[in-house]
C-alpha positions as CSV (number, residue, x, y, z in Angstrom):
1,X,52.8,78.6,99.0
2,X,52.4,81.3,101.6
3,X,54.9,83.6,102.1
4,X,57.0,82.6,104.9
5,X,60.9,83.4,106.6
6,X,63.2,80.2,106.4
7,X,66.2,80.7,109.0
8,X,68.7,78.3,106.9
9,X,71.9,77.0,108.6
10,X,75.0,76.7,106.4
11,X,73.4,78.9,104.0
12,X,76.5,79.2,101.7
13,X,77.1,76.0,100.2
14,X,75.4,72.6,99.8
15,X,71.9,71.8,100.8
16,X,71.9,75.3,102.3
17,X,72.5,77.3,99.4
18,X,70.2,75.0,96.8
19,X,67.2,75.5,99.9
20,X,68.1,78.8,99.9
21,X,67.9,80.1,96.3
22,X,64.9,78.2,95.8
23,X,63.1,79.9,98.8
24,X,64.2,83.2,97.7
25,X,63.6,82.5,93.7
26,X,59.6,82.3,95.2
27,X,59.7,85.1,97.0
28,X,59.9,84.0,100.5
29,X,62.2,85.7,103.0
30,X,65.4,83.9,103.8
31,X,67.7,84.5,106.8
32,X,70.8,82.5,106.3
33,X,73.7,81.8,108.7
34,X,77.5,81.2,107.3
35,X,80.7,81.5,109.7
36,X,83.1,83.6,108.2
37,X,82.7,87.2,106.5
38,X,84.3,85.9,103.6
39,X,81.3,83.1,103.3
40,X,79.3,85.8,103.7
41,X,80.5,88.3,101.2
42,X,80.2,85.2,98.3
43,X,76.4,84.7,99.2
44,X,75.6,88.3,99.4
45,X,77.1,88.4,95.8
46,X,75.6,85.1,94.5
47,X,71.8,85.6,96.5
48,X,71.5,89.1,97.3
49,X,68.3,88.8,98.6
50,X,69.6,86.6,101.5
51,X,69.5,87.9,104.7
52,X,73.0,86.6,106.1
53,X,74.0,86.4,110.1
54,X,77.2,85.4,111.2
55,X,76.8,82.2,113.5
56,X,78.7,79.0,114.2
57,X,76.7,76.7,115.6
58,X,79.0,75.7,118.1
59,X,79.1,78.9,119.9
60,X,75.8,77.5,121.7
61,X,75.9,80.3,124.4
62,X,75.2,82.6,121.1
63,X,72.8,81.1,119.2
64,X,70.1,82.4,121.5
65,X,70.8,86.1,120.9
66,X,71.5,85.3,117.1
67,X,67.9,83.9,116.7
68,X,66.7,87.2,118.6
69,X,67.8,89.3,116.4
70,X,67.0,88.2,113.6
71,X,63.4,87.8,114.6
72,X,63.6,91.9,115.7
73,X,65.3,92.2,112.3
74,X,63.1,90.2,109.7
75,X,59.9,89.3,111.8
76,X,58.5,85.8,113.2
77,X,60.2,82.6,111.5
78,X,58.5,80.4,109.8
79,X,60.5,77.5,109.1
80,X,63.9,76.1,110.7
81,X,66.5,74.5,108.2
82,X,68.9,72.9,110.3
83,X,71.7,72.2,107.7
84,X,75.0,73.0,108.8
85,X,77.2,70.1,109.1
86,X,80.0,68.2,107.9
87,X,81.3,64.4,107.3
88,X,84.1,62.8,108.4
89,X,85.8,59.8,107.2
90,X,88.0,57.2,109.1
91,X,88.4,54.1,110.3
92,X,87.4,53.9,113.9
93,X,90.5,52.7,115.8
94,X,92.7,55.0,113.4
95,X,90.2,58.3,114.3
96,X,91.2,60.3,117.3
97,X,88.7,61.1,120.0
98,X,88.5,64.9,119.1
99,X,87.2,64.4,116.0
100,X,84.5,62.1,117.2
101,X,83.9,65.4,119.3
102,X,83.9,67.9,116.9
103,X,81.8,65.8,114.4
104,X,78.9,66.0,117.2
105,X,79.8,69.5,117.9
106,X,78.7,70.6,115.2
107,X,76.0,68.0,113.3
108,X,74.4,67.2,117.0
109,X,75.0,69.9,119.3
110,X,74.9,72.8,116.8
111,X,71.7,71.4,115.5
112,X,70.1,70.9,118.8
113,X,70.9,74.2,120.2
114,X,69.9,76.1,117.4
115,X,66.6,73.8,117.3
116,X,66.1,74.7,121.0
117,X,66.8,78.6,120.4
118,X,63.3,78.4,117.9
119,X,60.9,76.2,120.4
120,X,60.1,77.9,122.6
121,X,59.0,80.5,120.2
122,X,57.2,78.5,117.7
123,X,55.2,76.7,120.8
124,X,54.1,79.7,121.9
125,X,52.8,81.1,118.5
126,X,51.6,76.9,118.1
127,X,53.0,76.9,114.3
128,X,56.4,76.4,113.0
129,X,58.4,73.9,110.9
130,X,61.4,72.0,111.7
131,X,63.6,70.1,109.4
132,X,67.0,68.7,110.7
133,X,69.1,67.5,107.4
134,X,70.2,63.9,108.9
135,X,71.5,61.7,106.0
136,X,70.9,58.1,105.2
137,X,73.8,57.7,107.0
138,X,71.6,58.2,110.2
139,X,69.9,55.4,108.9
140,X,72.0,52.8,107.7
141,X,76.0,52.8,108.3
142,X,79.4,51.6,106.3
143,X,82.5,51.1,107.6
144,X,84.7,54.3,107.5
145,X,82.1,57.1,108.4
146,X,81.7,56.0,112.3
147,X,81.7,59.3,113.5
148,X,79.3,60.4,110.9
149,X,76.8,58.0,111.1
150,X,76.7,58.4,115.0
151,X,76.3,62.0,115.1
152,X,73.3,61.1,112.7
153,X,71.9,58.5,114.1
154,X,71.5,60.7,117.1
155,X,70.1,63.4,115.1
156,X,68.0,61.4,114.2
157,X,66.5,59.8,117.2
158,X,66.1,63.3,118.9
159,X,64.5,64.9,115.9
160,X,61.7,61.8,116.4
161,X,61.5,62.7,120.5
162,X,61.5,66.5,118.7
163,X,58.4,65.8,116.7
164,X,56.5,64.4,119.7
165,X,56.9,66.7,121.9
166,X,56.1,69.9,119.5
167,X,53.0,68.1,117.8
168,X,50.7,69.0,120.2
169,X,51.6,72.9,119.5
170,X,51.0,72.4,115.8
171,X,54.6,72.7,115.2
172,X,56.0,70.0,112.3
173,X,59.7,68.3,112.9
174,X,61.1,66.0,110.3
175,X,63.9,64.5,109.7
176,X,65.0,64.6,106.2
177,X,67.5,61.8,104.7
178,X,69.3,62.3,101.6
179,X,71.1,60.0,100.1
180,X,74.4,61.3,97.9
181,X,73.8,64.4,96.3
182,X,76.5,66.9,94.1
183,X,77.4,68.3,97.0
184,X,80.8,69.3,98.6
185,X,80.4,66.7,101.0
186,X,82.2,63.8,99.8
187,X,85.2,66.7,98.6
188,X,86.5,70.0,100.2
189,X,83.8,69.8,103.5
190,X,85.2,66.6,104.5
191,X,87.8,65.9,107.4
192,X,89.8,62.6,106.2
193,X,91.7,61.0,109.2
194,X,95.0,59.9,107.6
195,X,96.0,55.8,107.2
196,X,97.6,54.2,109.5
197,X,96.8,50.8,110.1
198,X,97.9,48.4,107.2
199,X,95.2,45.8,108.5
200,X,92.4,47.8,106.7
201,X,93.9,48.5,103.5
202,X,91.4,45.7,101.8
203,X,89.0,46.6,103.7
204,X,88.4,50.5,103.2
205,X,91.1,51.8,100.7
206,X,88.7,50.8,98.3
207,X,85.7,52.7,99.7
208,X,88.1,55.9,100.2
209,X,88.8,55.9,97.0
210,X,85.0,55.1,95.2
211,X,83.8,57.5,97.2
212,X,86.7,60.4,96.2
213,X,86.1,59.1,92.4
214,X,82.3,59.5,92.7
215,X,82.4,62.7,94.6
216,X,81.3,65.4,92.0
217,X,79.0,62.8,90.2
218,X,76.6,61.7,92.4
219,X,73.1,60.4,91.0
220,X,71.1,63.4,93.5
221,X,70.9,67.1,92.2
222,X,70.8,69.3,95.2
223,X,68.0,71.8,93.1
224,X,65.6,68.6,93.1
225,X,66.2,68.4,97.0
226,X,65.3,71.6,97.0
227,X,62.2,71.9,95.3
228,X,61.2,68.6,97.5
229,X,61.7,70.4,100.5
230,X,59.8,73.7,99.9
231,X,56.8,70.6,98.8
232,X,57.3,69.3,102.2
233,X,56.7,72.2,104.3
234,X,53.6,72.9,102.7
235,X,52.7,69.6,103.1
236,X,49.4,69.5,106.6
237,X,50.9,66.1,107.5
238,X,54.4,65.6,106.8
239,X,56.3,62.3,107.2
240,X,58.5,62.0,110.4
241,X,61.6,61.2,108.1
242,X,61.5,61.5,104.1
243,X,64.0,59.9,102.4
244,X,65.8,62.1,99.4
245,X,67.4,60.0,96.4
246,X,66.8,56.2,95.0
247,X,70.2,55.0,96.7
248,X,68.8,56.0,100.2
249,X,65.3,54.3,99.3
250,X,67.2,51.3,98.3
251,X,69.7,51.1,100.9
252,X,67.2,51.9,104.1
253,X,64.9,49.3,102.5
254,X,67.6,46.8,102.9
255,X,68.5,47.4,106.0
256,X,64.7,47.4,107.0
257,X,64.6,43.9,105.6
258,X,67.6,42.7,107.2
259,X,66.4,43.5,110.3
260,X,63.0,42.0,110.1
261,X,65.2,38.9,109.1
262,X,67.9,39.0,112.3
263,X,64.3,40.0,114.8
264,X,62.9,36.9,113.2
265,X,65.7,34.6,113.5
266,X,66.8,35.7,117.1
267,X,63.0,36.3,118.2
268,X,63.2,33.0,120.7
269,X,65.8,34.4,122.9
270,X,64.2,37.7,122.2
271,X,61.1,36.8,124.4
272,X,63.0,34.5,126.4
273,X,64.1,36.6,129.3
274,X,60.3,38.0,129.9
275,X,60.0,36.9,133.9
């Protein structure tokens, strides 16, 4: 591969730090944002050769002047890893509003604006390379992870609308879908809303507690994701969304199938209101 700039959000942990060392391992530059000074004393230590910035992706009235100067700092960027987000868990009637808020704060807004702070200048160069981390879980849902799967779902659809609208600038978007990975997404990085309806117990305690027993020991290695990305963006016609991990593939196929099934069933009324 060329050598290019990567601008990684949530470059200290997760997806963010796996994309990140492998970028840097093959000698590409790599800007990387993380919140706090602490976060970024921990990556300077563990990837020296990261470029990190201080940025939160919900201060969207900053995010311009971040991207600024970090392109008068380290040159054009070359690639966008839109990363940095989190997952909540909790029944819907039991989660408060605010979370619902934050979760798109952060996974929707923060992406978008960040996304929006790099178009104009990749249009007007007409390259660049755009991958928002979605999830499955912008795909297919489960009961539990409302919030999560909305703010992904929405990701999702806009990253689609994203592609579209750049192509004709030769500027690649796609959406990329992993499945569970060892990441600390399912431990430490989630927000749990606590129980409170004894209606649900059968319902979710169950899933609460596979998912805490699983966390740690999930089937996808993060280094693999990795390595599938840096394939990706070399890739001259990459896929809208690409699907990381055999449990995604099998779940997203389901749902696929189901809803050729419930079209099919329903297709009668479906056409029926055509004037």
């Amino acid at each position: 591969m060329s050598q290019k700039t990567f601008f990684i959000t949530g470059a200290n942990s997760g997806f963010g730090l796996a994309v990140a060392t492998a970028a840097s391992e093959q000698g590409h530059t790599v800007i990387g944002t993380v919140r706090s000074e602490a976060s970024q004393a921990r990556l300077a230590e563990r990837l020296p050769a990261v470029r990190s910035v201080l940025c939160d992706v919900t201060e969207f009235d900053r995010i311009p002047d971040v991207v600024e100067q970090a392109e008068i700092d380290h040159g054009p960027v070359d690639v966008l890893i839109n990363n940095a987000g989190y997952g909540h868990e909790g029944l819907l009637e039991e989660s408060p509003l605010d979370e619902m808020r934050r979760q798109f704060d952060v996974n929707v807004f923060g992406a978008v604006a960040v996304a929006k702070a790099f178009l104009p200048r990749f249009r007007e160069r007409r390259r660049g390379f755009i991958v928002n981390v979605t999830s499955m879980g912008g795909m297919i849902t489960m009961p539990g992870i409302a919030y999560y799967c909305g703010s992904k779902f929405a990701l999702q659809g806009i990253s689609e609308v994203m592609r579209a609208e750049m192509a004709p600038f030769g500027v690649h978007v796609t959406a990329l879908c992993p499945g569970s990975f060892r990441t600390d997404w399912a431990g430490r990085s989630m927000v749990r809303t606590e129980r409170s309806i004894d209606d649900y117990d059968a319902l979710f305690d169950p899933i609460r507690e596979a998912r805490q027993a699983k966390s740690g020991k999930q089937l996808g290695d993060p280094n693999k994701l990795a390595a599938a990305v840096l394939s990706l963006i070399e890739s001259a016609n990459p896929p809208p969304q690409l699907l990381l991990g055999s449990d995604a593939l099998k779940l997203v196929s389901d749902r696929i199938e189901r809803l050729q099934q419930e079209i099919e069933a329903w297709k009668s009324v479906t056409v029926s209101t055509d004037g």
